[in-house]
C-alpha positions in Angstrom: 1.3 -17.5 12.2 -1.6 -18.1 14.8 -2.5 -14.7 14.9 -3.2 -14.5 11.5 -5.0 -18.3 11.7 -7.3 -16.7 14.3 -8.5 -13.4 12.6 -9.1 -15.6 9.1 -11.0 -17.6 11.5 -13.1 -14.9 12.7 -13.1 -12.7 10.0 -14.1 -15.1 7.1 -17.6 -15.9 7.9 -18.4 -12.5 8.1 -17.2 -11.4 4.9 -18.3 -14.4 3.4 -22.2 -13.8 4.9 -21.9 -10.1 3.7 -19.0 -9.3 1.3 -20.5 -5.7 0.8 -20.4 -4.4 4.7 -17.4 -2.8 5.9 -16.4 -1.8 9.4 -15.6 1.7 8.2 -16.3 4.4 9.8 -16.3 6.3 6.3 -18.8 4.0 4.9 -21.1 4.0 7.6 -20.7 7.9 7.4 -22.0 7.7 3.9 -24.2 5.4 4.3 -26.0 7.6 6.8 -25.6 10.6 4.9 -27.2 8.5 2.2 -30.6 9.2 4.4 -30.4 12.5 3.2 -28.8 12.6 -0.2 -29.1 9.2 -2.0 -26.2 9.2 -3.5 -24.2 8.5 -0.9 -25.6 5.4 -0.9 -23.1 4.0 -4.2 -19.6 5.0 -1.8 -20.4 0.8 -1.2 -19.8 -0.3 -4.7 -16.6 -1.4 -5.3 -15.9 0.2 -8.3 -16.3 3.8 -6.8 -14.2 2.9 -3.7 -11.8 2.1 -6.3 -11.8 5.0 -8.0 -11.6 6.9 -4.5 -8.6 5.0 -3.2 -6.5 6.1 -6.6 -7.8 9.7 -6.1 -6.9 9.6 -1.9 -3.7 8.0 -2.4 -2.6 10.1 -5.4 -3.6 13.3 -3.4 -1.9 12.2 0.3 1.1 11.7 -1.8 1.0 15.0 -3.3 0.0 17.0 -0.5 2.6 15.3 1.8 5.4 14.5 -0.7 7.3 18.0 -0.4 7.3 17.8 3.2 8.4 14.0 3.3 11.5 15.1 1.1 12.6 18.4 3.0 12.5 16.3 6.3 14.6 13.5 4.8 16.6 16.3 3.8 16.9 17.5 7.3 17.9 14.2 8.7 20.3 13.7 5.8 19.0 10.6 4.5 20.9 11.1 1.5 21.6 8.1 -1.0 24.9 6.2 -1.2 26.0 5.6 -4.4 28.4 2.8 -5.9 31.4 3.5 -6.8 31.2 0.4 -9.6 28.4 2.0 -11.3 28.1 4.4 -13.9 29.9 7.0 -13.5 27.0 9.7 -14.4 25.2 8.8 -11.2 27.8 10.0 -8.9 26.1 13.2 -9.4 23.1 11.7 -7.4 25.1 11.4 -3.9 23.1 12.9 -1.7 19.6 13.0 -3.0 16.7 12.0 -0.3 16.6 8.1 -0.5 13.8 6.2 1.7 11.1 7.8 0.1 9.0 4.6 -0.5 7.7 5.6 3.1 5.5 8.3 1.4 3.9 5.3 -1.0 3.2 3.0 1.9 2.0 5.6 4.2 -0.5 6.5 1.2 -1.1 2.7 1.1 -1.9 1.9 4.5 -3.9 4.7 5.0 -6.0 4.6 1.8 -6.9 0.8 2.3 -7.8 2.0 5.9 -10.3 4.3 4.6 -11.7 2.5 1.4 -11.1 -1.1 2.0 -13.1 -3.4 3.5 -11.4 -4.7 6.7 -13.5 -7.8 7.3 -11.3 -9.1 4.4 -8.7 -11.3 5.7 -6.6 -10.7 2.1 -6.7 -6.8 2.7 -5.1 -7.6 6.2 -2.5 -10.2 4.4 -1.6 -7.4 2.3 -0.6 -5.3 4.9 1.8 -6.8 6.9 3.4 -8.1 3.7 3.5 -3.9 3.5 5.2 -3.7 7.2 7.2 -6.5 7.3 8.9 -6.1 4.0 9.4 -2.0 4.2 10.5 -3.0 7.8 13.6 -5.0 5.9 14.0 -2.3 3.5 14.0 0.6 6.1 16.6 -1.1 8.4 18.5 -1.6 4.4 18.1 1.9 3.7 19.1 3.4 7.2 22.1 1.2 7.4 23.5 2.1 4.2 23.0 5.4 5.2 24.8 5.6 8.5 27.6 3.8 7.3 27.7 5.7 4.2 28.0 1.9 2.5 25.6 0.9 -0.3 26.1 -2.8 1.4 23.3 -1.8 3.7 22.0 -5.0 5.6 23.9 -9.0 6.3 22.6 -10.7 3.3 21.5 -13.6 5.9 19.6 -11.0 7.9 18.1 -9.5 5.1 16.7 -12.7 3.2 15.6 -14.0 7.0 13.0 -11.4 7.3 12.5 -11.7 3.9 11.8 -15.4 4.1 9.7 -14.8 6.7 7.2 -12.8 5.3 7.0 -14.5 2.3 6.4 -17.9 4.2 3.9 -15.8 6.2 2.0 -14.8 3.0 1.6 -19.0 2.1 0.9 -20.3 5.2 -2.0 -17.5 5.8 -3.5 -18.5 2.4 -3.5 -21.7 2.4 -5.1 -21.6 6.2 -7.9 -20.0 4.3 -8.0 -21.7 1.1 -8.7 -24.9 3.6 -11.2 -23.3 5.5 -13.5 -23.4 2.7 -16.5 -24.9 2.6 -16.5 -26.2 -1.0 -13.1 -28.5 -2.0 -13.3 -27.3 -5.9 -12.9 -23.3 -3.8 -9.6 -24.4 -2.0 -8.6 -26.4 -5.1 -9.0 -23.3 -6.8 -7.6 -20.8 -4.5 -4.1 -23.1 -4.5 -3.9 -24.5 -8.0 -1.8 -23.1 -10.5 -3.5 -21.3 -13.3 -2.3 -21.8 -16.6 -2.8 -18.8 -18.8 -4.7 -19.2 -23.0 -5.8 -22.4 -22.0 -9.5 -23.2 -20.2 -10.1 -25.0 -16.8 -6.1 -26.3 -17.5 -3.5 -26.1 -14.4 -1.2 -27.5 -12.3 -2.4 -29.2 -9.5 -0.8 -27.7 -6.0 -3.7 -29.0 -3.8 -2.9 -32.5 -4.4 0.1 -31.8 -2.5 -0.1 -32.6 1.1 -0.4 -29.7 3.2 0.3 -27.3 0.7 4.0 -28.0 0.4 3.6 -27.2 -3.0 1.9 -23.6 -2.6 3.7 -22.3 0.1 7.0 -23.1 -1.1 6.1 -21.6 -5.0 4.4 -18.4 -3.3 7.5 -18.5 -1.4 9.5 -18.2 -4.4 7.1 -15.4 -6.3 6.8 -13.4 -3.5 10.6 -13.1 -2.8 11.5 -13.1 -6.5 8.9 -10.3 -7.4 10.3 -8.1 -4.1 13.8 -8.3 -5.5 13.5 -7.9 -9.4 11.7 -4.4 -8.6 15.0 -3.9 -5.6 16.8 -4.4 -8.9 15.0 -2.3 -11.1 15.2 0.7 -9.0 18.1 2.2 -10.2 17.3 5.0 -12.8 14.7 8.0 -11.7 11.1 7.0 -12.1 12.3 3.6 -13.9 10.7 1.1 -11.1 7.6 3.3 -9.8 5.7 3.9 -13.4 5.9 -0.1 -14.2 4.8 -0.8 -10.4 1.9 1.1 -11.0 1.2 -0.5 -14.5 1.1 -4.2 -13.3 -1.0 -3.3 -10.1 -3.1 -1.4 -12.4 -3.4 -4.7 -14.5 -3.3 -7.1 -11.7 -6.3 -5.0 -10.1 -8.0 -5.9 -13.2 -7.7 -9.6 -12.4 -8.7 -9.0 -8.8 -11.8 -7.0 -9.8 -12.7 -10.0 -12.5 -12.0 -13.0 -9.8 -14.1 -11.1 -6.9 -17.0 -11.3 -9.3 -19.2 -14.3 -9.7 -20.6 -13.0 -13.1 -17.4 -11.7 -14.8 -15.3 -15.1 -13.2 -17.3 -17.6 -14.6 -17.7 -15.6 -18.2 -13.8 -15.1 -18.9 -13.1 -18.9 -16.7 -11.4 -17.6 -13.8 -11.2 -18.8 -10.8 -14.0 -16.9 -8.5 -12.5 -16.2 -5.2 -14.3 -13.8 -3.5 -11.7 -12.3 -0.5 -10.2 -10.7 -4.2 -12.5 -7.9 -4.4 -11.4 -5.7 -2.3 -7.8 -6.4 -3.0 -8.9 -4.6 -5.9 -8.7 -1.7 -3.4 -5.7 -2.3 -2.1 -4.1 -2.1 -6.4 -6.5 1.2 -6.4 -3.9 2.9 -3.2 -0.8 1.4 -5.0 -1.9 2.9 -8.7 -2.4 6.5 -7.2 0.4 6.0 -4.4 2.6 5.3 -7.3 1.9 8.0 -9.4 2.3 10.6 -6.6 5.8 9.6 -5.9 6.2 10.0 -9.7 5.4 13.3 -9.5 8.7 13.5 -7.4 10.6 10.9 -8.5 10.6 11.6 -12.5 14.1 12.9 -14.0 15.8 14.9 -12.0 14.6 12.8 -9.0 14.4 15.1 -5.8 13.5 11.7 -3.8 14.3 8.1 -4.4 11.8 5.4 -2.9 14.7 3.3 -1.6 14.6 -0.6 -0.4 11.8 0.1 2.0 9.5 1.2 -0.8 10.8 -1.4 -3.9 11.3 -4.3 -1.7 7.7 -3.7 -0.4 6.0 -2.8 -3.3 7.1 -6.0 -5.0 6.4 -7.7 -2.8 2.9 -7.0 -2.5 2.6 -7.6 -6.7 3.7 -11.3 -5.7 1.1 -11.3 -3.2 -1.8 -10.3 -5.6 -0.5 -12.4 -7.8 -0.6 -15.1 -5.6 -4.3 -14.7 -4.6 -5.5 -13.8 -7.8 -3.7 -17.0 -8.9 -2.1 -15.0 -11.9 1.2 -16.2 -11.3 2.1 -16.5 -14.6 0.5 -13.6 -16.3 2.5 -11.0 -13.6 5.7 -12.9 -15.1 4.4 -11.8 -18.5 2.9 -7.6 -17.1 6.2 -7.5 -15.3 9.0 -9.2 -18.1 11.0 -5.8 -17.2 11.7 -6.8 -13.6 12.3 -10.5 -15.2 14.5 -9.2 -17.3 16.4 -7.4 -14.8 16.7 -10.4 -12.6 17.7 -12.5 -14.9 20.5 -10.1 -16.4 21.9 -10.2 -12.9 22.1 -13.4 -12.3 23.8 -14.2 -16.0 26.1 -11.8 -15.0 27.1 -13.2 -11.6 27.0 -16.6 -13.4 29.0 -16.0 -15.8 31.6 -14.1 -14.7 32.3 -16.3 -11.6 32.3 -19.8 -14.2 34.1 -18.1 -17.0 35.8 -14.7 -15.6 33.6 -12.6 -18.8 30.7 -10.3 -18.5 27.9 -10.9 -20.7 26.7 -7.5 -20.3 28.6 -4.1 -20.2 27.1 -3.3 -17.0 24.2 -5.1 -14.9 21.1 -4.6 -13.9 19.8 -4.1 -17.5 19.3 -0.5 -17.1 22.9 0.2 -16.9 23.8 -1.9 -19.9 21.7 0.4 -22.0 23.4 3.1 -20.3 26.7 2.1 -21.1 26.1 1.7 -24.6 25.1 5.2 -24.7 21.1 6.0 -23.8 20.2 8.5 -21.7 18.9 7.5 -18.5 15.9 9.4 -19.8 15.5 7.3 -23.1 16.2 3.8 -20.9 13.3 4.9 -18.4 10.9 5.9 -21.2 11.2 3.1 -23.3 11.2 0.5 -20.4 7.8 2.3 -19.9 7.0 1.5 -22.9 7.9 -2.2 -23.0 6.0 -2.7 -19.7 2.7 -0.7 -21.2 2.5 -3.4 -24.0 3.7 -6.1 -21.6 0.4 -5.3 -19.3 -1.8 -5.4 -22.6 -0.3 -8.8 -22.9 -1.2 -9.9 -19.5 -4.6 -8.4 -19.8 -5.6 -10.3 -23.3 -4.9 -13.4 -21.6 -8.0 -13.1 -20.1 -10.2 -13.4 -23.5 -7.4 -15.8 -25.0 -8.6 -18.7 -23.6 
């Protein structure tokens, strides 16, 4: 944890004093270009580096996805499939798994590039990124040596897990109370309540944020696993990972911002803006490994890219302090949670499924969609589930 203490430390006054100056070597490029061509000059708004980490994301993903697959080919990283599952997707034994390392490598490098790195949240983000495709990778590459879909201990696994996620709360609220101003850390721990104005649950007023560390605990893990869960039908996780950060970078864009913050009665936290970034690399990361990953697959993203990628959506959430409203943009990887654990429940108290099959996905399946009619209207449940989220921020 001190690490992370240390650079918040040192890193917070300067982004606080100058929120606009990154250590890039990109930007200061541009900006000295800019002596020669003005234009240059608006690489430091926001909104274009946005824009540029979709389009640098999207296109490392694309350039490099063919080449990630025939080398995972090579190496025979090939997926395992259950026997207990539908029988249909037998016919996927073999296909490239671990191909989430393609969306985090766009990640990591396009937040390198566009973000602003005197952001202590940008630098939360990724190690939430390496510790949690660390636990997937080790998943993944265990399943496939063994040729089990077990892949790693349980108690291993949700170790690492833990730790990350208790990482991700204790770093925040180090900086939440670091603030100068006690209504800032109030607001940067407090629990927004969606629809209603200046209205949520106090965390702060829990003594040294028992409260926050243990609920971002919980979102953080819970987020990383319901899209673990949801992976399991070609292009069904990516395209609704890509809608909620897309809607989630919304929220980050509107906190970062004094102006738009205090007009739609958000909380204005600052270290959000260029988290905005960070949503920008996982919008056009995601869509590049659709480009791959749509029916037929010819790659699957694996644990190391679901568990990560979730994981990161509970993060944003977290900071953004939209909690609740990615519960609402992301009800599809609720509802695949959920239809696990009745399912578990249920058949361990009473010895009867409630579903035909579970995750969700598969129950569909069983009842006779095709996987490509399950993916595409999932897609479309989660496109109006985002809307949802998003009018929350004029319905209150």
């Amino acid at each position: 944890m001190y690490p992370i203490m240390i650079m918040t430390g040192i890193l917070s006054p300067v982004f606080t004093q100058n929120p606009l100056r990154s250590p890039l070597v990109l930007l200061w490029l541009f900006e000295w270009l800019s002596q020669f061509y003005s234009p240059f000059s608006a690489v430091s708004s926001l909104t274009l580096r946005v824009l540029l980490a979709v389009l640098t994301a999207l296109g490392i993903s694309m350039v490099f996805g063919g080449r990630v697959i025939e080398r995972l080919r090579a190496l025979k990283y090939g997926q395992a499939i259950r026997n207990d599952g539908p029988q249909s997707h037998l016919a996927k034994t073999g296909t490239p798994t671990m191909g989430g390392i393609l969306i985090l490598g766009s990640i990591l490098v396009t937040t390198l590039l566009w973000a602003n790195l005197t952001n202590p949240y940008v630098w939360i983000l990724m190690v939430v990124l390496v510790i949690f495709g660390a636990v997937g990778w080790a998943d993944d590459w265990l399943k496939i040596k063994y040729k089990d879909p077990k892949g790693l201990i349980a108690r291993k696994k949700y170790f690492w897990l833990s730790v990350g996620a208790l990482f991700v709360g204790v770093s925040l609220y180090w900086i939440a109370s670091q603030q100068p101003h006690v209504a800032t850390a109030h607001a940067m721990q407090d629990l927004l309540i969606p629809l209603f104005k200046n209205v949520s649950i106090p965390f702060s007023a829990v003594p040294l944020g028992l409260a926050f560390i243990i609920f971002t605990y919980f979102v953080i893990n819970g987020t990383s696993n319901a899209v673990n869960l949801t992976d399991g039908l070609d292009g069904l996780a990516i395209f609704p990972v890509v809608l909620v950060a897309a809607g989630l970078g919304v929220f980050a864009y509107v906190s970062g911002d004094f102006r738009f913050a205090e007009y739609l009665h958000v909380p204005y936290i600052a270290y959000n803006s260029d988290v905005t970034v960070v949503c920008g690399a996982m919008v056009g990361a995601g869509l590049g490994f659709l480009w791959f990953n749509a029916h037929p697959a010819q790659v699957f993203m694996g644990d190391v890219g679901a568990l990560a990628l979730g994981a990161m959506l509970g993060t944003i959430a977290v900071m953004t302090r939209q909690e609740i409203v990615l519960f609402i943009m992301g009800g599809l990887f609720v509802a695949e949670a959920v239809s696990v654990m009745l399912q578990v429940g249920s058949y361990k108290l009473r010895k009867k499924r409630i579903f035909r099959m579970a995750p969700l996905h598969h129950h569909f399946e069983e009842g006779g969609w095709k996987e490509t009619q399950v993916v595409t209207r999932f897609w479309i449940i989660t496109i109006v589930l985002v809307i949802l989220g998003l009018m929350t921020l004029k319905l209150r």
